[in-house]
DOPALO-846702 format. One line per field, with one value per residue (C-alpha): residue number from 1; residue in one letter; x, y, z. Coordinates in nm, 3 decimals. Layout:
<mivos>
n <- (NUM	...)
res <- (a	...)
c1 <- (X	...)
c2 <- (Y	...)
c3 <- (Z	...)
</mivos>
This chain:
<mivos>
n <- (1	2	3	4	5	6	7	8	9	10	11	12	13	14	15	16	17	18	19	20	21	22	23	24	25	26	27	28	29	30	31	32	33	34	35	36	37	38	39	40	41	42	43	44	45	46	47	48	49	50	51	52	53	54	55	56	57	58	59	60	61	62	63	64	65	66	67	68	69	70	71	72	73	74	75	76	77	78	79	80	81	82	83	84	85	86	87	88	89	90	91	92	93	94	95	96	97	98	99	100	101	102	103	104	105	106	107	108	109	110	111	112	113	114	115	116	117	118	119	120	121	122	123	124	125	126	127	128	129	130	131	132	133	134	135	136	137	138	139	140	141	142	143	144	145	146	147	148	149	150	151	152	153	154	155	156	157	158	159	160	161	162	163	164	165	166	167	168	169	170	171	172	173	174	175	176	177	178	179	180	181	182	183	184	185	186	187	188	189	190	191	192	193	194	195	196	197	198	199	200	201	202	203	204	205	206	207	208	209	210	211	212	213	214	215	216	217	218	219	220	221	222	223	224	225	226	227	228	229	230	231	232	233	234	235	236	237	238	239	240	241	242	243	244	245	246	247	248	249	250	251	252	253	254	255	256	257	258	259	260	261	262	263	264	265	266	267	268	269	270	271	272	273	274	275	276	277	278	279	280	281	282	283	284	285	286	287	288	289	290	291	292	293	294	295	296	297	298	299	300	301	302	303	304	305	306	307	308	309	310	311	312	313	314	315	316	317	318	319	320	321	322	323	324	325	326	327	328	329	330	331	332	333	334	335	336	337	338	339	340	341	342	343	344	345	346	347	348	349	350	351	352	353	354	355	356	357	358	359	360	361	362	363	364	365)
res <- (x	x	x	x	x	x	x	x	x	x	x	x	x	x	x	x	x	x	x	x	x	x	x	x	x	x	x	x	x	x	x	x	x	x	x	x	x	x	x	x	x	x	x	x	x	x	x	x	x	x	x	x	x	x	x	x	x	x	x	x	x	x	x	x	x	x	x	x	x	x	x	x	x	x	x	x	x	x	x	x	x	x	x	x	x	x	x	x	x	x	x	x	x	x	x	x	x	x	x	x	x	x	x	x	x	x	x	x	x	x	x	x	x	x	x	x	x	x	x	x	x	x	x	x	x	x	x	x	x	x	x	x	x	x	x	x	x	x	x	x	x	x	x	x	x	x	x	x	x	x	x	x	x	x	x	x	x	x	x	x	x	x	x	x	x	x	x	x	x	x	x	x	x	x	x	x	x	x	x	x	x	x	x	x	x	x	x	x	x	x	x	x	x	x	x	x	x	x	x	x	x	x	x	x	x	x	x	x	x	x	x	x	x	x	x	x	x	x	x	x	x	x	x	x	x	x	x	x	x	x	x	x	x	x	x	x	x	x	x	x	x	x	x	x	x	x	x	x	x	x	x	x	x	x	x	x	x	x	x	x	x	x	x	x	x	x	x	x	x	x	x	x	x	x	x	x	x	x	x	x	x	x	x	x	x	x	x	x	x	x	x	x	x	x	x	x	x	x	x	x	x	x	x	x	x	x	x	x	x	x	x	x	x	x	x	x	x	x	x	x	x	x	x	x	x	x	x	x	x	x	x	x	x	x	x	x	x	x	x	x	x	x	x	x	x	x	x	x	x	x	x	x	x	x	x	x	x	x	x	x	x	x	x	x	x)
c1 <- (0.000	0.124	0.082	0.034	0.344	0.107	-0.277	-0.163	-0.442	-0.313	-0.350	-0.208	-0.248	-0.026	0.310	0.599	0.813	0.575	0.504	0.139	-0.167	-0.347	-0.582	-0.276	-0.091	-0.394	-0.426	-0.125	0.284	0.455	0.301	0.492	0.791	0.777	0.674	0.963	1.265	1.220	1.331	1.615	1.740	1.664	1.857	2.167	2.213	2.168	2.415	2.102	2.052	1.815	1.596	1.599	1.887	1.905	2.191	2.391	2.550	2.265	1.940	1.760	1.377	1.291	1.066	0.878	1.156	1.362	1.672	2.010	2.242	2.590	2.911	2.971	2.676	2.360	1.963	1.711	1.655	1.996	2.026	2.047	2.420	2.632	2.956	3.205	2.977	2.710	2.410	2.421	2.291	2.488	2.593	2.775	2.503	2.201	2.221	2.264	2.048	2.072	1.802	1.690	1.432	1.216	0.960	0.646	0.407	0.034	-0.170	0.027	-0.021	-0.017	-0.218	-0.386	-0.461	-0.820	-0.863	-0.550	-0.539	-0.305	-0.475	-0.614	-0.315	-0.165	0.188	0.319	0.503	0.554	0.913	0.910	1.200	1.256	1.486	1.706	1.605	1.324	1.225	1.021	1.123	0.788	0.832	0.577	0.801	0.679	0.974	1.239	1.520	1.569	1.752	1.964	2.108	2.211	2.328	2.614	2.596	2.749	2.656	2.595	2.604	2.521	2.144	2.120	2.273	2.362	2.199	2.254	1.947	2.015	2.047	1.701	1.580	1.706	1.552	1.222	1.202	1.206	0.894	0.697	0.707	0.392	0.417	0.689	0.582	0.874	0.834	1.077	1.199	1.035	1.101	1.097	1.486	1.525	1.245	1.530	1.708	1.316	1.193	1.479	1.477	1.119	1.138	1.387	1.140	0.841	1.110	1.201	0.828	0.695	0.974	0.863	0.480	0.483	0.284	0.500	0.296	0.448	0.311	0.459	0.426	0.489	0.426	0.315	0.616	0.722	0.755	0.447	0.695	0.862	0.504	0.360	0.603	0.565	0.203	0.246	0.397	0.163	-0.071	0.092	0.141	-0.155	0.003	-0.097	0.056	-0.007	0.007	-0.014	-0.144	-0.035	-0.248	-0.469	-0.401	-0.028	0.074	-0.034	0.164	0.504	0.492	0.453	0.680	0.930	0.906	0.690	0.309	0.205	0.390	0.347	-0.023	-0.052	0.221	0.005	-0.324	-0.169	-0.064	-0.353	-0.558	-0.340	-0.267	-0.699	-0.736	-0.486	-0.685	-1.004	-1.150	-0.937	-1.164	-0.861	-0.841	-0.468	-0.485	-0.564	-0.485	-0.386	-0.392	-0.246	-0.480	-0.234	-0.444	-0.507	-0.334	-0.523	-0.893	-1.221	-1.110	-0.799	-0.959	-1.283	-1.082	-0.847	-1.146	-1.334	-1.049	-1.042	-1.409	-1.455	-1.217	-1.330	-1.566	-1.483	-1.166	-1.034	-0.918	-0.765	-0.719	-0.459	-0.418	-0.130	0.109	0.406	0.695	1.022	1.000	0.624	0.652	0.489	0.136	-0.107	-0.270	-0.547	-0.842	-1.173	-1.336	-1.111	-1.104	-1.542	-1.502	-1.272	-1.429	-1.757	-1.568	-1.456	-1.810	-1.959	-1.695	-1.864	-1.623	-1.772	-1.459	-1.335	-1.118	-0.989	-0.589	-0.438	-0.778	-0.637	-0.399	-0.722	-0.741)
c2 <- (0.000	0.292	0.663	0.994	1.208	1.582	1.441	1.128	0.953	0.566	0.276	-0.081	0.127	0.449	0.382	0.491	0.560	0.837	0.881	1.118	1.012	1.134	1.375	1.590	1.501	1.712	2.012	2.074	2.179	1.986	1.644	1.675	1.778	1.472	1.211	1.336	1.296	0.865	0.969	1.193	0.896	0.582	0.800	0.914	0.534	0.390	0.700	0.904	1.268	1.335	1.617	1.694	1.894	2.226	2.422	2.217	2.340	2.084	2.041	1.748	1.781	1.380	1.412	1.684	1.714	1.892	1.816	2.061	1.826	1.928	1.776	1.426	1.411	1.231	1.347	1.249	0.908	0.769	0.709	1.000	1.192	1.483	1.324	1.601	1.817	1.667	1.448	1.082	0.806	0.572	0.365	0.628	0.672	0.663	0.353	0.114	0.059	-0.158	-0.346	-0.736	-0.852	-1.244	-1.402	-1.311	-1.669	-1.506	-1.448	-1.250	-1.039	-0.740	-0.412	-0.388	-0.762	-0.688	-0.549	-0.664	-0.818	-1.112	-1.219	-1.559	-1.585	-1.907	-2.039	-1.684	-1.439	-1.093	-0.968	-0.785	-0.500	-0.404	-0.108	0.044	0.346	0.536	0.923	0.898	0.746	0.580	0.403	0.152	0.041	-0.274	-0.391	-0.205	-0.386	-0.131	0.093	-0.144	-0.202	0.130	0.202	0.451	0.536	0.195	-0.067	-0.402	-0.673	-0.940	-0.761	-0.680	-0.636	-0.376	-0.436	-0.183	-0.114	-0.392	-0.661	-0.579	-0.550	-0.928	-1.092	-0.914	-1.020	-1.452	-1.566	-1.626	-1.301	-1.090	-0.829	-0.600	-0.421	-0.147	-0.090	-0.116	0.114	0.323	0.327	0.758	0.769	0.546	0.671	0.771	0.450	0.283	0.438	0.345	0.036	-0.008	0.179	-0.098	-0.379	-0.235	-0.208	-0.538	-0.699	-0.494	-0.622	-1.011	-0.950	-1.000	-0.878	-0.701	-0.457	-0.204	-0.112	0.126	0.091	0.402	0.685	0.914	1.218	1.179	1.554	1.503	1.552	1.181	1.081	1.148	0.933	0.659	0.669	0.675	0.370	0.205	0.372	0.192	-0.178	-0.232	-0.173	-0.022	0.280	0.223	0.513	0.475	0.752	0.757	0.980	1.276	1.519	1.671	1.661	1.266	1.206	1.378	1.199	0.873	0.906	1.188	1.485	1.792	1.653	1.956	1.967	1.548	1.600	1.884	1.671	1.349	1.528	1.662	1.322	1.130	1.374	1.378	0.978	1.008	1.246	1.053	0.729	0.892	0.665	0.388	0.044	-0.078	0.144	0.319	0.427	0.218	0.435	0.245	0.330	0.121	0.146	0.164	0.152	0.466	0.670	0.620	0.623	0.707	1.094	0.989	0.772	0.962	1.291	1.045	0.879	1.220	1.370	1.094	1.032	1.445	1.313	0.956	0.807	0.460	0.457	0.165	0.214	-0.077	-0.081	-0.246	-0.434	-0.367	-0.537	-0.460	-0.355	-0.149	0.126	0.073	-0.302	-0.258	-0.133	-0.472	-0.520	-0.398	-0.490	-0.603	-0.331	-0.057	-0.238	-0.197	0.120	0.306	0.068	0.257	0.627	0.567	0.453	0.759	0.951	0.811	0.584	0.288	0.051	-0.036	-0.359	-0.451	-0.579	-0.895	-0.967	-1.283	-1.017	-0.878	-0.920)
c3 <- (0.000	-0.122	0.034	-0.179	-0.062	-0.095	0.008	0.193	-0.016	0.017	-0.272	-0.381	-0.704	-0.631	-0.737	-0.570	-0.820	-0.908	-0.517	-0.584	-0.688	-1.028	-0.873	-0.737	-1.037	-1.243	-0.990	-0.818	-0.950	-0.632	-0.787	-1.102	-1.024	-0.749	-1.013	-1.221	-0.975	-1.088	-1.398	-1.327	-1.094	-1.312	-1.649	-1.448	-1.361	-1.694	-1.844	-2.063	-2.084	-1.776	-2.003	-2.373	-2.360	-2.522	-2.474	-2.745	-3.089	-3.336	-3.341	-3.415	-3.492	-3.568	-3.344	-3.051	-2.833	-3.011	-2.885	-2.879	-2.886	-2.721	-2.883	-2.825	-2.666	-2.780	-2.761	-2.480	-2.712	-2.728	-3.043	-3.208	-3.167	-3.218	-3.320	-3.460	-3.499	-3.799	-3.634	-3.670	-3.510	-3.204	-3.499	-3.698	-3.997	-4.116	-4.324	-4.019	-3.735	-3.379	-3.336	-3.317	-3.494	-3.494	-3.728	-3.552	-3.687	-3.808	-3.624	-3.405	-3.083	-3.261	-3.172	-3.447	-3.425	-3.427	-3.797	-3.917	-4.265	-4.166	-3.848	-4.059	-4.323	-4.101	-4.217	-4.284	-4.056	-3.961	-3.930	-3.600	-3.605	-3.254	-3.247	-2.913	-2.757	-2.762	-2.712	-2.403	-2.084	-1.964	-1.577	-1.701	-1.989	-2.099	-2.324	-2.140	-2.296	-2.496	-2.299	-2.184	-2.538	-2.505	-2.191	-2.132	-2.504	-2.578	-2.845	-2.687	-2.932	-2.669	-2.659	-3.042	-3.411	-3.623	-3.951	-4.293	-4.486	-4.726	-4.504	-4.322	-4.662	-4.751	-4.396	-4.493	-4.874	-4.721	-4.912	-4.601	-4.435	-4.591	-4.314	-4.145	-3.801	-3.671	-3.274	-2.993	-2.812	-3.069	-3.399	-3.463	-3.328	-3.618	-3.905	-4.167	-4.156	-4.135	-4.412	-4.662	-4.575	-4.617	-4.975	-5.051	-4.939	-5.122	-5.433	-5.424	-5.378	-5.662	-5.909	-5.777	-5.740	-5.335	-5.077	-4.818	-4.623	-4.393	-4.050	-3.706	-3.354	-3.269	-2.985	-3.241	-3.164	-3.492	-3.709	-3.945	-4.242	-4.124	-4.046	-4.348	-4.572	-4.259	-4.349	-4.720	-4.725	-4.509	-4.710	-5.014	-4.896	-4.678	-4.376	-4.061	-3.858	-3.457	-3.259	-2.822	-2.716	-2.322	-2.149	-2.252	-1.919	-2.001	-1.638	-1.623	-1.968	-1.842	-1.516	-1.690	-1.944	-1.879	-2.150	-2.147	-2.217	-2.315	-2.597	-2.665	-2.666	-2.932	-3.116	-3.064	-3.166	-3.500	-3.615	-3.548	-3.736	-4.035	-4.081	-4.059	-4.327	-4.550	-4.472	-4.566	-4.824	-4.790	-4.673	-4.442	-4.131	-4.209	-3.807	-3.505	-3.125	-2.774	-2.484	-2.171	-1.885	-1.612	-1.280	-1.125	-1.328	-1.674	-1.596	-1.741	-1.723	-1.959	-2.182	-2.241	-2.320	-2.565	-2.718	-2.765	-2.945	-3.261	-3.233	-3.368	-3.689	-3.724	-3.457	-3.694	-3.571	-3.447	-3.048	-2.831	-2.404	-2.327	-1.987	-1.799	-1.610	-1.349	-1.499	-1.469	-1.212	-1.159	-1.058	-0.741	-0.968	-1.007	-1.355	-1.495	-1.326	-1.480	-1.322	-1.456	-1.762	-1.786	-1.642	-1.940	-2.194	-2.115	-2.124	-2.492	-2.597	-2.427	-2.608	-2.943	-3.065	-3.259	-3.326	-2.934	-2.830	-2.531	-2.555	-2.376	-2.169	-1.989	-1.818	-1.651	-1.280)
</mivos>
């Protein structure tokens, strides 16, 4: 049992790694900058810039954090470096990436699982590219491996591979994989190196007549210039772009994940509304939205405000609560309840969304 350190408002459900519960987190100053001391700890130890820095000599605008990058010095991601003063990425360039990757059999726990096109094409696979590093720092990280393949700047090859473009390519073009889904981590850090390779694979199955279709897992941070072309070539090959959109409240959304919500949000907001307008006649959704229902912290006041956002673009749009479970710096949360579960389920109907789904249910307490 846990004890809110401003109202002393106690709950199996408060984490203390964030040490306040969402109500003071929404109304009062002292609860964020509580909830953010975690993350200042947790990136000091694993050797990542605590803050998007900005006081260096390059900027990098991949995605809403803006980063200045100082010399030598890499943004709040990891991946992305100043290294003599030109940006690059912690593998020298552009053309490589670190990253492991799997044959995923159909029908795979994906996200978009519930619309997806390859849920019933059995004996094929999805090539699952799971990058290092990622631009937010959530404490409910479920696949926080990530950041361990990069720790103290350094390239571990004992936790992944550095692959060029045209190897990726080559794994993806094996006659069984009809699907390639970039996550992580998160795959913005690594968009420029994700999209040529992806132009490569869409190349290469035109010239042989193949289905390869193209989907993201992404956060959604991305500059809409890198998600546009992302979405184009979903757009193109079937594919899917997957966008989690953490929490709606901006002081919730920084305290979860470690970067200014404020400006995540608008970010968030602008992307979902342009990968919608670019599906707009298309029969295959182009955009499905997540959210993680972390308990406590992402309620019906998170999830109605989410939901009520898309359903004013597209109330069709496919939405899917996901149930969580302990992980990383908020291990001592329990999953997702049942209750909770109904509870948000309900908010994004109210909010007039047609097209909901409910994640991983045998997590559900």
């Amino acid at each position: 049992m846990a004890k809110c350190k401003l109202c002393g408002y106690e709950s199996k459900e408060i984490s203390k790694s964030i040490g306040v519960c969402v109500n003071c987190l929404r109304k009062d100053d002292q609860a964020l900058k509580t909830a953010m001391e975690s993350h200042f700890k947790w990136r000091e130890l694993i050797g990542l810039p605590p803050e998007p820095p900005k006081d260096g000599e390059l900027q990098c605008k991949i995605c809403v954090n803006e980063c200045n990058i100082p010399r030598g010095g890499s943004g709040y991601c990891g991946i992305i470096w100043n290294k003599g003063g030109m940006l690059t990425t912690i593998t020298g360039t552009f053309d490589k990436a670190y990253l492991h990757w799997y044959l995923d059999p159909h029908p795979t726990n994906c996200v978009a699982e519930p619309i997806c096109p390859e849920r019933e094409h059995y004996g094929f696979y999805n090539l699952a590219v799971f990058y290092a590093g990622c631009n937010l720092d959530c404490l409910f990280c479920q696949n926080v491996q990530h950041k361990y393949m990069i720790k103290e700047g350094r390239i571990d090859l004992r936790e992944g591979i550095v692959l060029s473009t045209d190897e990726l390519a080559n794994i993806a073009m094996q006659r069984r994989v009809t699907c390639v889904c970039y996550f992580g981590g998160d795959p913005t850090p690594h968009s420029i190196y994700a999209l040529k390779v992806s132009r490569k694979i869409l190349k290469q199955a035109e010239e042989s007549k193949e289905m390869k279709r193209i989907c993201w897992e992404t956060n959604g941070l991305e500059n809409p210039k890198i998600m546009t072309k992302m979405a184009e070539l979903s757009l193109k090959s079937g594919g899917i772009v997957k966008i989690d959109w953490k929490a709606y409240t901006s002081s919730v959304y920084q305290a979860l994940t470690g970067i200014n919500g404020e400006k995540a949000i608008k970010r968030i907001k602008e992307n979902i509304k342009l990968v919608l307008k670019m599906s707009e006649g298309r029969e295959l959704p182009l955009l499905v939205v997540s959210t993680l229902v972390v308990p406590h912290y992402i309620d019906e006041h998170e999830v109605f405000n989410i939901a009520r956002y898309i359903a004013g673009i597209n109330p069709e749009t496919p939405y899917v609560l996901l149930a969580f479970t302990p992980q990383h710096l908020m291990y001592d949360v329990p999953t997702t309840s049942r209750r909770q579960m109904e509870k948000v389920y309900k908010a994004a109907q109210e909010a007039g969304l047609k097209n909901i789904y409910i994640g991983n249910p045998w997590l559900l307490r």
